[in-house]
Every structure is written in C-alpha cells, then in structure tokens.
C-alpha positions as a printed Julia matrix, in Angstrom:
204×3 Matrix{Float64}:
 134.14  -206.97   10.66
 131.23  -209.48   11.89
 130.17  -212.34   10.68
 126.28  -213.62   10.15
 124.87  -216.33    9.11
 123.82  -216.51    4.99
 121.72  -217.44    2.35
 120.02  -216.14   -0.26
 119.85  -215.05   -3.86
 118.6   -221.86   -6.18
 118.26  -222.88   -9.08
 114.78  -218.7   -11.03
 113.58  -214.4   -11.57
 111.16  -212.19   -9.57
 111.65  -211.3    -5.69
 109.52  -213.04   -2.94
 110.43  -211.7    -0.02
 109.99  -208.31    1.53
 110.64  -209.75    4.97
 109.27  -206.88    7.93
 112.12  -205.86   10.51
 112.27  -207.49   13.51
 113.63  -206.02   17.24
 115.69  -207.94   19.52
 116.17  -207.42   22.94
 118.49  -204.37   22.28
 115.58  -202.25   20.0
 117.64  -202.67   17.03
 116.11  -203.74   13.85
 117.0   -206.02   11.24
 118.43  -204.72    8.39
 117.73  -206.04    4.55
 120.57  -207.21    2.47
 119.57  -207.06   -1.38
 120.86  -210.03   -3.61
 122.92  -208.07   -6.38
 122.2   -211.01   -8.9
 125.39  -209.7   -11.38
 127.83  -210.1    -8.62
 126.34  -214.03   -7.53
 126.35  -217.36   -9.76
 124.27  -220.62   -9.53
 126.12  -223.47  -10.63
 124.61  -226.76  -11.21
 126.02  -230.69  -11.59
 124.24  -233.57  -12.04
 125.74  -237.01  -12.44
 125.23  -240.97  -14.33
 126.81  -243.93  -14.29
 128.25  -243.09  -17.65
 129.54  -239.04  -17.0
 128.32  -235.97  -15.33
 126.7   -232.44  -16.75
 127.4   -228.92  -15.46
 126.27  -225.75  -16.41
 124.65  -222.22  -14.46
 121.07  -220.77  -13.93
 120.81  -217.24  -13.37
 119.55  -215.43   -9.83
 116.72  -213.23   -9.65
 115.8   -210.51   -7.14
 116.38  -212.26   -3.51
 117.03  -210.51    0.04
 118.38  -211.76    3.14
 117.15  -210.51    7.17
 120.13  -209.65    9.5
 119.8   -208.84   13.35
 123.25  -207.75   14.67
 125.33  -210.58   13.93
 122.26  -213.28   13.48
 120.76  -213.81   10.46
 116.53  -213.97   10.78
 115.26  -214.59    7.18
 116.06  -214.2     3.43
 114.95  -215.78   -0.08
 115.66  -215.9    -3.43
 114.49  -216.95   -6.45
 116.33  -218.38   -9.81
 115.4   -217.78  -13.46
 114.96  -221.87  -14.58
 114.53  -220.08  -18.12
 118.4   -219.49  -17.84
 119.31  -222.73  -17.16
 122.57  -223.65  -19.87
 124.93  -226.57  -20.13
 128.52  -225.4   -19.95
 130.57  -228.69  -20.53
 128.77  -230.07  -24.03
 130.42  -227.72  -26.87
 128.65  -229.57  -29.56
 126.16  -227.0   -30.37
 123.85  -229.93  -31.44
 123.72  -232.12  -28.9
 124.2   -229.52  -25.73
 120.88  -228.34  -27.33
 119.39  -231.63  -27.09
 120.57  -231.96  -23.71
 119.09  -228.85  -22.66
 115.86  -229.37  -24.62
 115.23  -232.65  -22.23
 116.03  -230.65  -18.92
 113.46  -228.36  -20.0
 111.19  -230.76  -20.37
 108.67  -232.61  -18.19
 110.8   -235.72  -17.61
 112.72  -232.92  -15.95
 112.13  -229.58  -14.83
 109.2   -228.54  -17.1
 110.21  -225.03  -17.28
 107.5   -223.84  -19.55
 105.18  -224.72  -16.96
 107.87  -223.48  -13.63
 110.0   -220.7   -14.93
 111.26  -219.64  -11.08
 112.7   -222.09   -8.24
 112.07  -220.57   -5.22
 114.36  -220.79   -1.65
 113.17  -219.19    1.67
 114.85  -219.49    4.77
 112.77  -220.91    7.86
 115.68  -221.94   10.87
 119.35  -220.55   11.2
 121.44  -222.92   13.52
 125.72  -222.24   14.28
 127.77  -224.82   12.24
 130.93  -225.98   13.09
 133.64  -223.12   13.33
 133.16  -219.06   12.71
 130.85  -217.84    9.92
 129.42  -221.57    9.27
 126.09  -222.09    9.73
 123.23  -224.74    9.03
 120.4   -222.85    7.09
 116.6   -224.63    6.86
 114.29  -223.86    4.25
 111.62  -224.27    1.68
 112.85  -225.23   -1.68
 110.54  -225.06   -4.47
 110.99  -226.53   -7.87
 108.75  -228.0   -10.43
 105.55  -226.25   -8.02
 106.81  -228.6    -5.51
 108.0   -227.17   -1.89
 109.94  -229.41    0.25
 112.57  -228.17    3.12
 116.14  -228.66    2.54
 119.09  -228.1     5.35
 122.37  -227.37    4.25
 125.41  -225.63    5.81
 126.62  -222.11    4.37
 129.55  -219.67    4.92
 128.94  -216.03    5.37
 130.45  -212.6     6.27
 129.38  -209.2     6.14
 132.45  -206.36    5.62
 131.87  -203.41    4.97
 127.92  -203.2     4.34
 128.43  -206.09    2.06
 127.38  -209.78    2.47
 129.23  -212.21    0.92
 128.15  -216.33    1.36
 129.14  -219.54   -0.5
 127.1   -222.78   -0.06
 126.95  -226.26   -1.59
 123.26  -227.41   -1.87
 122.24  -231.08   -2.86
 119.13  -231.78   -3.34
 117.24  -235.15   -4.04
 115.34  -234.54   -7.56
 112.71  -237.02   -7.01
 111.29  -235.43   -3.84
 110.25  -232.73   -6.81
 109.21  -235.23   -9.03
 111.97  -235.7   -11.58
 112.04  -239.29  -11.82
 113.68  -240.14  -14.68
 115.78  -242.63  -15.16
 116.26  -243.08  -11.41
 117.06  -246.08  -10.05
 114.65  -245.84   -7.43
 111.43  -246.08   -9.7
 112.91  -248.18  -12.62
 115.13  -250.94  -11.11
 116.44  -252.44  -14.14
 117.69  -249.08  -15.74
 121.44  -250.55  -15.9
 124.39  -247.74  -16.97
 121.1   -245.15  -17.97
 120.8   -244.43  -14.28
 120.98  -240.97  -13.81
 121.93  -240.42   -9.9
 119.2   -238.52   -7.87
 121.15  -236.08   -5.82
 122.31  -232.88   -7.87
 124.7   -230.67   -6.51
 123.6   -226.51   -6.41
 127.31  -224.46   -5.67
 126.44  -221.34   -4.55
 128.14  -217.64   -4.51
 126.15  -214.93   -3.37
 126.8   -211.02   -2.95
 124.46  -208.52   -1.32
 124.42  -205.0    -0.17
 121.88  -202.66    1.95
C-alpha cells in the first residue's frame, strides 16, 4: 500500500484536465487517476447569524497526476446545475432557497454552470497521507488560489481522498448580505466562509 498526496474530482460537469506524464529521476511516468464521479460526493454548508444551510453539488469528469508516491497535478470540475438543499423539507421554501443561490446575488448559475479546481503546488502536511494542496478555484468566472490540507491513499489501483475546503465567497463576488460590504446588516448577515467536505474515489 502507498500513500500520495490527493485532490481532485468543488463545487460543476465537463473534464479540464488531460494533464501529459511527467518522468522523474527514475524514468517512470506519472500515471492518471480518473475521478469516478458515482463513487465521490460534494457537500456544501453555509452559515448566518440566525441558522445554517447544507445540501450537495454533483462532480463531473476530473483526473488526478501521480509520480510514485507524489502527487504532480489533477482537476476537477462540479456541475453548479446540481446544486440542492438537503436540510429545508418544505418543498416551498427549499425551492425559494435554492432559486436565490442560483441567482446573481449568489452563484448565477445560468450564467456559470461548472466550478472549476486545478491543482498548482503539493506540499507534506502534518502526519502520513496529509498533505497541503494549492490551486486555482474558479466560481462565478472568477479564479482565485485556495490552499487547503487533504488526506489520500492509493490501495489497490484505487485513490481514495477526503478534504474540507473553505472558501471566502466574496473573493468570487458573492456579496450578499456580508458584513463586510453592508455594515449595518444586523442578524441578516450571512457569514462569508462556506465550508466544501469532500470525498473523492478514482481509478486508472
């Protein structure tokens, strides 16, 4: 069993990365991992003053790069179009809810269907199989890099990783109700980190 570093499959559904291999100093090549989208989840939760919302997006095609035990590159892409609220279970208002998110005070999904993740620096975390994976995240047509630590093994031919993502909305322009642009928004505040929890599976 070995252990590599992990991450792909955030929050999307068409693949962008066919990454070329890549030799190390032993002439081995890196070999492609292939999301299987069916076997991963994408789970979002956002919070306010007055609650929190959760709820799942679904993965499109994604890959990740792995040299020996040293993960080189990867991406993946998630289907915004999926997005769903799983704690409302009033049909009526969950659709309101999701109506909004869809929306251009949000993530204006009719206009950005896919967020987009691609991995630019692997570092060792803390302990085996943790890491610290850099990237570009893209929502909303906006690309900003994100660092965030992820756990990962390979057994078997398969890759599995699990990573907790937060992410600052208003770096990709979802400003609404934050208290950062509208000071005197009281118990409307709607906190600008969100929280991406993150299960991926992959395969050769």
């Amino acid at each position: 069993m070995k252990t590599v570093n992990f991450f792909a499959s955030v929050l999307a559904a068409v693949c962008i990365l066919t990454a070329p291999a890549m030799a190390d100093n032993s002439g081995k090549k890196a070999v492609s991992y292939k999301v299987d989208a069916a076997k991963s989840s994408l789970k979002w939760n956002a919070k306010k003053v007055t609650g929190e919302h959760s709820g799942t997006i679904a993965l499109g095609n994604g890959s990740i790069m792995v040299d020996g035990a040293k993960l080189t590159g990867g991406s993946f892409e998630a289907d915004m179009k999926s997005m769903a609220c799983t704690d409302i279970t009033d049909a009526g208002y969950n659709a309101k809810l999701m109506g909004h998110l869809q929306g251009d005070d949000f993530f204006s999904i009719a206009k950005h269907p896919k967020a987009m993740f691609k991995i630019t620096k692997v570092a060792p975390g803390t302990g085996a199989g943790n890491f610290n994976v850099t990237g570009d995240m893209t929502i909303k047509g906006i690309t900003k890099p994100i660092t965030f630590p992820a756990t990962v093994k390979v057994v078997g031919g398969v890759a599995t990783a699990t990573a907790q993502i937060v992410i600052d909305r208003t770096a990709f322009d979802i400003k609404y109700n934050s208290k950062k642009f509208f000071e005197a928004i009281g118990d409307k505040m709607i906190y600008d980190d969100f929280t991406l929890d993150l299960v991926l599976t992959a395969s050769k």
